[in-house]
DOPA-371489 format. One line per 3 residues: number of its first residue (from 1); their letters; for each residue y, z, x of N, C-alpha, C. Coordinates in Angstrom, 3 decimals. Example, Ala and Ser with C-alpha at 12.3 -4.5 7.8 and 13.67 -1.06 7.14 Angstrom:
DOPA-371489
1 = as = -5.690,7.800,13.190,-4.500,7.800,12.300,-3.300,7.800,13.200 | -2.250,7.080,12.850,-1.060,7.140,13.670,0.030,7.870,12.900
END
This chain:
DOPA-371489
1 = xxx = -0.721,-11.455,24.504,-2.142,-11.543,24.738,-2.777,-10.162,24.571 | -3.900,-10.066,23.798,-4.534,-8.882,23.664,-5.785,-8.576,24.790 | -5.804,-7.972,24.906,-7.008,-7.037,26.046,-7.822,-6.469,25.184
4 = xxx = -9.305,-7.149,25.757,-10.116,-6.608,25.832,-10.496,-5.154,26.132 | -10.684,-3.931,25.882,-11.066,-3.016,26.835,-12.426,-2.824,27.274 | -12.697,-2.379,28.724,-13.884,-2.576,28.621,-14.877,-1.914,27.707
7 = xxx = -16.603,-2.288,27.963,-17.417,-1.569,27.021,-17.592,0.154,27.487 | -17.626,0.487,26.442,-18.413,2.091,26.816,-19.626,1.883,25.820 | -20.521,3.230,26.108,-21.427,4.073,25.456,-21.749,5.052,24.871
10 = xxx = -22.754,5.332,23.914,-22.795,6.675,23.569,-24.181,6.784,23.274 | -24.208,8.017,23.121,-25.811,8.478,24.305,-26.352,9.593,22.947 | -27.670,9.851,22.514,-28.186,10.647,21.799,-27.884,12.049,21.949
13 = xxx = -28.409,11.979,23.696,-28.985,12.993,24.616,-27.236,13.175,25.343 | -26.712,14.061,25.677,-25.431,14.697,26.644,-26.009,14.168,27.920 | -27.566,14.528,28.244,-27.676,14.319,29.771,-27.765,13.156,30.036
16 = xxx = -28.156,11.921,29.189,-28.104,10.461,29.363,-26.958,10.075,29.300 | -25.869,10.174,28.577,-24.865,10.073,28.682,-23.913,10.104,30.300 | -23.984,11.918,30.351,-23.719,12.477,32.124,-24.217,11.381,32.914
19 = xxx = -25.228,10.935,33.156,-26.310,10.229,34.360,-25.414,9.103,34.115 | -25.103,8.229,32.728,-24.409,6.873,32.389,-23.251,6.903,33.256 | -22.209,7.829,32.978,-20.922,8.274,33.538,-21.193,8.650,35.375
22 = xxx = -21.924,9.468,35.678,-21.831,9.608,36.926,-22.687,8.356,38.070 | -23.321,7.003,37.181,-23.664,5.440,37.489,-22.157,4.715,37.499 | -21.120,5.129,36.892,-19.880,4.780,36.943,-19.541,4.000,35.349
25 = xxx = -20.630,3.992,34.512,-20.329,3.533,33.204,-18.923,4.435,32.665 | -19.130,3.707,31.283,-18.023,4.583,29.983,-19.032,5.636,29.804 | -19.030,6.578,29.474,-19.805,7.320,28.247,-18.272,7.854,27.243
28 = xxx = -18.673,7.786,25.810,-17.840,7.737,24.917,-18.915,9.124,24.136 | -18.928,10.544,24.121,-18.630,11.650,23.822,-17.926,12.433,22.921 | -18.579,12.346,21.590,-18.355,12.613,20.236,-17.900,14.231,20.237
31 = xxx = -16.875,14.731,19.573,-16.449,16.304,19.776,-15.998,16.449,18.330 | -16.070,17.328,17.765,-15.227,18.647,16.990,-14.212,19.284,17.417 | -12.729,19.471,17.308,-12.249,20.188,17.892,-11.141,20.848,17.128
34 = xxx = -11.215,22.463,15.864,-10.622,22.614,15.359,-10.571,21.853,13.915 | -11.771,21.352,13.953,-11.959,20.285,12.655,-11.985,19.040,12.465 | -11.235,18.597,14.013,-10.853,17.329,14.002,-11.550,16.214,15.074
37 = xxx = -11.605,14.974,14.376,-12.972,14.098,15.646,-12.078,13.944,16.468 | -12.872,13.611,17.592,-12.641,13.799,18.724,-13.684,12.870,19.897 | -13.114,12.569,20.822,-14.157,11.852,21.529,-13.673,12.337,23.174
40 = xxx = -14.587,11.871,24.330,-14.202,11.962,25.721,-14.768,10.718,25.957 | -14.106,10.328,26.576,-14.419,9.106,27.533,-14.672,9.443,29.183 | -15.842,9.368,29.457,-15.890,9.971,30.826,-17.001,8.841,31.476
43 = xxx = -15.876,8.933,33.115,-16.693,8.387,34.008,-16.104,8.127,35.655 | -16.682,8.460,36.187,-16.391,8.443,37.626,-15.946,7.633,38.709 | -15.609,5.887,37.456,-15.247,5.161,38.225,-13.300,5.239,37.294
46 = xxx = -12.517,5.734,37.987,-11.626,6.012,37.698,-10.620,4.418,37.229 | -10.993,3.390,38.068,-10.311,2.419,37.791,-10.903,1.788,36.487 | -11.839,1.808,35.909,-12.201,1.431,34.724,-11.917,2.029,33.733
49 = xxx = -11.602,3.404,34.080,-11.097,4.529,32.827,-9.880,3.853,32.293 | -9.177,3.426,33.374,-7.380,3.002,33.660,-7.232,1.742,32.720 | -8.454,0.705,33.049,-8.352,-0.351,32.513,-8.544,-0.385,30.756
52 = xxx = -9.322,0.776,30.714,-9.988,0.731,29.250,-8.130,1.273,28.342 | -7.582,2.253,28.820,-6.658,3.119,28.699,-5.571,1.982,28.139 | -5.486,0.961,29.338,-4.789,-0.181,29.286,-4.214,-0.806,28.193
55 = xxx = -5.528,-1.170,27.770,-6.014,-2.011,26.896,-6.002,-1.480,25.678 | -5.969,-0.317,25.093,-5.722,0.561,23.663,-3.782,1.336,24.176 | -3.593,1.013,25.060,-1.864,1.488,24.941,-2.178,3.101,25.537
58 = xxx = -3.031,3.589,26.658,-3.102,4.927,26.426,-1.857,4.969,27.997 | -1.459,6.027,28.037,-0.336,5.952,28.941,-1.642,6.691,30.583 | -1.054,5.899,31.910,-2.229,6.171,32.762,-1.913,7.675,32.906
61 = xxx = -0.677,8.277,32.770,-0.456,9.679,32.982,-1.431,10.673,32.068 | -1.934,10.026,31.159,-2.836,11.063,30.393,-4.016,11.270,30.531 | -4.541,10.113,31.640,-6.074,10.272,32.301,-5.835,11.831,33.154
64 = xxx = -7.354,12.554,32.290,-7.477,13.774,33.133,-8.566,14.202,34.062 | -8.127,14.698,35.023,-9.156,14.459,36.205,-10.178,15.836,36.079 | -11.845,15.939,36.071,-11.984,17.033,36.146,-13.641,17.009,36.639
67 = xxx = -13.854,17.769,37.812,-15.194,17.178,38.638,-16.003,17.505,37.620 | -17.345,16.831,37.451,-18.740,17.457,36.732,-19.492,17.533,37.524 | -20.872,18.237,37.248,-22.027,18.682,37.810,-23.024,17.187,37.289
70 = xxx = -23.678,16.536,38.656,-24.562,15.524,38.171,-25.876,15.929,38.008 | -26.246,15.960,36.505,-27.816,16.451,35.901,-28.791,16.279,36.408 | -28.656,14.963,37.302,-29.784,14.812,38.599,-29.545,15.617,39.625
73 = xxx = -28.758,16.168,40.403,-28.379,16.819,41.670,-27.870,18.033,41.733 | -27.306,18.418,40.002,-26.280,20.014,40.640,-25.152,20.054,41.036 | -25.289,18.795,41.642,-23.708,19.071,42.731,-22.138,18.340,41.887
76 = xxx = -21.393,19.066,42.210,-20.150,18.375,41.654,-19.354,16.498,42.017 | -18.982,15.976,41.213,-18.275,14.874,41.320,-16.891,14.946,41.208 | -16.443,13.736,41.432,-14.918,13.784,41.429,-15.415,13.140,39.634
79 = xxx = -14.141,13.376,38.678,-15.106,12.574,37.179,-13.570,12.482,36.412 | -13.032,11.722,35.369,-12.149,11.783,35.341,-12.561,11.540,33.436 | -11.536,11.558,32.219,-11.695,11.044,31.016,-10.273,11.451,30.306
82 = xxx = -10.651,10.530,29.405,-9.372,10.117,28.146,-10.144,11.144,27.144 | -9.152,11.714,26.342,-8.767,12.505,25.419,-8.696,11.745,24.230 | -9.838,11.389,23.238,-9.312,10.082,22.659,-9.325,10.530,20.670
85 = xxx = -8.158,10.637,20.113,-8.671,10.564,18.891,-7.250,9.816,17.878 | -7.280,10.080,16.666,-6.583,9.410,15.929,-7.196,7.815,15.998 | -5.638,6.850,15.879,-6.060,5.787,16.253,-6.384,4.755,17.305
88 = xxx = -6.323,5.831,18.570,-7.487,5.011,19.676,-8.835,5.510,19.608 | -9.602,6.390,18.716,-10.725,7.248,18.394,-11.881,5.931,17.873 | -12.450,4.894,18.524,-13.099,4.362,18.304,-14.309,4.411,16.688
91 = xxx = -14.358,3.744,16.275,-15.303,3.959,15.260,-16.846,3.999,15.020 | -17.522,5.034,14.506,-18.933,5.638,15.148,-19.324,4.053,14.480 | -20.785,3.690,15.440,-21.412,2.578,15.381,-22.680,3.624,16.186
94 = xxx = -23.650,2.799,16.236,-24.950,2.681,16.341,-25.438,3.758,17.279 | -25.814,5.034,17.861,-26.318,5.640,18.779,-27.781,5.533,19.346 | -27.741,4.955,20.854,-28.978,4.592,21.478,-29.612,5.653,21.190
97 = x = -31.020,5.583,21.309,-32.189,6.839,21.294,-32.511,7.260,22.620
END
């Protein structure tokens, strides 16, 4: 049986994105790194990170934990994300405005 993973997002704006992720969404976070695409998957509800991870074969040991600053408040979160490229590197589709 195949799994679903859940949905994520991706955001025009970094700070719509942040606000998405620290509501407990996906945000899915487009990178460069050394030449190569790259994405973050970030969000603060840690058990959904797990599930998404699941569901593309990512091993739970590779979820990395690392607090952010919430763009509304300043203050730090607990925030956690997948490292995602090759072939779990989702394919660019549509970016909200």
């Amino acid at each position: 049986m195949t799994r679903v993973p859940p949905a994520f997002r991706e955001f025009a704006k970094r700070r719509d994105g942040m606000i998405h992720a620290m509501d407990g969404g996906l945000w899915l976070h487009r990178h460069l790194w050394k030449g190569k695409r790259l994405a973050h998957l970030v969000s603060t509800d840690k058990a959904l990170l797990l599930e998404y991870g699941a569901a593309v074969g990512l091993p739970a040991d590779r979820l990395q934990f690392k607090p952010l600053k919430d763009p509304r408040t300043g203050i730090a979160r607990d925030a956690w994300h997948w490292d995602l490229g090759g072939p779990v590197l989702p394919p660019i589709r549509t970016v909200v405005r």
